[in-house]
C-alpha positions, 0 to 999 in steps of 0.5 A: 271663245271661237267664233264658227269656223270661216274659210280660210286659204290653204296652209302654207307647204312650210308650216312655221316653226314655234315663236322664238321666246321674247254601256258599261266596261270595254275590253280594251280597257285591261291594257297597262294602266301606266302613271302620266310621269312614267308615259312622258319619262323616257329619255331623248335617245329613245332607251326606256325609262322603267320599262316603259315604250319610248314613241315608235320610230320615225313618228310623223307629229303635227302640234297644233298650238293655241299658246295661252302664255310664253312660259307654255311654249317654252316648254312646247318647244323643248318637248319638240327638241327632244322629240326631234333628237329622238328622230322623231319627225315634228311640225309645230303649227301655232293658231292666230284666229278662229278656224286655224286649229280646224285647217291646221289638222285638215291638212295635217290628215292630208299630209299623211301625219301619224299623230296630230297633238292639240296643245290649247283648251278645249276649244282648241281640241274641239277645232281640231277635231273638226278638222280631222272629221271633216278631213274622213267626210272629204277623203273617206276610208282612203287614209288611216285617221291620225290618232289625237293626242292632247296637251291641256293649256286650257282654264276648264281643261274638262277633257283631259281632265276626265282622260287623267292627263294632267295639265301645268307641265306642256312638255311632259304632256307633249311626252306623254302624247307621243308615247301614248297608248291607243284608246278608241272612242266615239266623236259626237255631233249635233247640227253637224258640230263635232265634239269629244266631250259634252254639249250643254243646254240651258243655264250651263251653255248660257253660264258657258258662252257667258264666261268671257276670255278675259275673266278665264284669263284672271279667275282661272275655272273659278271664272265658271262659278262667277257666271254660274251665280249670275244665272243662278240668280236669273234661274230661267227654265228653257221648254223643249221635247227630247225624242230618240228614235221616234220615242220621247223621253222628256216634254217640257220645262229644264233648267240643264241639260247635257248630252255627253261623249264624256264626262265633265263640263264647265271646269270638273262638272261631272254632269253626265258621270256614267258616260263611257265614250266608247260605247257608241251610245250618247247619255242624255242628262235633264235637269228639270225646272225647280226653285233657288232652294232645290237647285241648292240642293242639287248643285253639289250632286251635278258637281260630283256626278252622284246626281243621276238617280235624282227624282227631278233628273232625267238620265238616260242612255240613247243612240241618238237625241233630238231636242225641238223647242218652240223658242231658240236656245242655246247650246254648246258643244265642247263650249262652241256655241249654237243657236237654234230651236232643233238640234239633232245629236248622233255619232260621228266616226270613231277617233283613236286618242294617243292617252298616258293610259286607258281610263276608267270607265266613267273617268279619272276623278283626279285628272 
């Protein structure tokens, strides 16, 4: 969907204006566990709607926007106006190529923003994650990190959907992100990508890189399950090593595997479903080389997150993974692709994420 990010000249000091139309159970997690509608419910003077908090005063919010269709900007836009008559201060920036949304939230950093909103897929969410990592790489402890919040505009949506932020209303969304409550969680990276969610190899990073824009656009997430029967059908197992720390945990012949922050990939593939993105450890998921029928068999499993336990699945909790393989292979992280024959994951800093409430630990199953 995004090519690697290429340089790019500095934002303009004016950023422009919206289009016109044409480890196991943290503490933090006992905090109010408010529904999405009552998060975004509060009214443009800022008086509580059902006791709920509206935004604190004079909120700093830079949207980063990565418009799918006319109707979602519309509705952007009438969130930023309420945003605005409630005195809060707002600076829609909307992308046009690759990289826009990573310098988008560089900036928005720099600038001092309180929140930084990425209103687009997971692509876009995955920029702009970039963008503030880097920013904390350039800049250090200097300056609080923005909090992240999220407007979910995507076909597959598989963050915010195991965050419990409900998709097919931007505005409410970008209400929801504005009032959010804080939730702190880990930021992922291999070969010095960052991502919040999950990093696929084998047939789910080639289903993955495969499944063009164009047919997203007219399939919705069925678009996945198009490109997965293709590989399904081709079903190449991959050879590699994993290690962690000097120890291996798995040599030789996968059909899949993952390495989750999170939970879901693919459009609702809970493929790493014990994952809990605030324990600073990774969880690694190996689906190891079968035939047609057994992965019949297995698909239901990954596709509900009960496949864990299987004896052809490898799913262990790591500090860190290394995956070296004697040919090149493709991953994804966040569904950016990467090629290469090592790749190494670890932790990155902490982000904290503007959410309309602290999930379950192992994600909310309707989002």
């Amino acid at each position: 969907m995004w090519a690697p990010v290429p340089v790019i000249a500095t934002v303009p000091h004016h950023p422009p204006l919206l289009p016109t139309p044409s480890h196991k159970v943290i503490v933090r997690r006992t905090e109010s566990r408010r529904t999405f509608s009552e998060a975004s419910a509060w009214c443009a003077d800022c008086h509580c709607a059902g006791g709920n908090p509206a935004p604190p005063a004079d909120v700093n919010l830079s949207l980063v926007i990565n418009p799918p269709a006319p109707d979602a900007v519309d509705a952007l836009r009438r969130g930023v106006a309420r945003l605005r008559e409630a005195g809060h201060v707002v600076h829609p920036r909307v992308t046009f190529e690759a990289g826009d949304a990573h310098r988008f939230a560089w900036k928005s950093a720099e600038l001092g923003a309180d929140l930084v909103v990425a209103a687009g897929g997971d692509g876009t969410i995955n920029e702009v994650v970039n963008g503030l990592q880097e920013w904390v790489e350039d800049r250090g402890a200097e300056k609080p990190l923005p909090r992240l919040g999220i407007v979910p505009l995507g076909t597959g949506n598989d963050l915010a959907g195991g965050l419990g932020i409900e998709g097919g209303d931007p505005e409410a969304a970008l209400l929801a992100a504005a009032s959010g409550v804080p939730f702190e969680v880990d930021v992922a990276r291999v070969n010095g990508r960052y991502f919040l969610n999950v990093s696929t190899g084998g047939i789910g990073a080639e289903a993955t890189e495969e499944t063009s824009s164009e047919l997203k656009r007219v399939l919705g997430p069925v678009a996945y399950l198009v490109t997965g029967v293709r590989k399904f059908v081709q079903l190449r197992a991959s050879d590699a090593r994993f290690t962690s720390e000097g120890r291996t945990l798995f040599d030789g012949r996968f059909l899949l595997f993952a390495v989750g922050n999170a939970w879901r990939t693919g459009g609702g593939n809970w493929v790493t479903s014990e994952a809990d993105p605030s324990d600073r450890l990774l969880d690694l998921c190996i689906v190891e080389e079968m035939g047609h029928v057994e992965v019949v068999r297995i698909a239901r499993a990954v596709r509900e997150g009960s496949h864990v336990n299987h004896p052809h699945v490898t799913y262990l909790k790591v500090p860190s993974v290394e995956v070296e393989s004697s040919e090149e292979i493709t991953v994804n992280a966040d569904g950016e692709p990467l090629s290469a024959r090592r790749f190494e994951y670890s932790l990155g800093a902490r982000v904290t994420l503007s959410v309309p409430r602290v999930p379950s630990v192992h994600g909310e199953r309707g989002g």
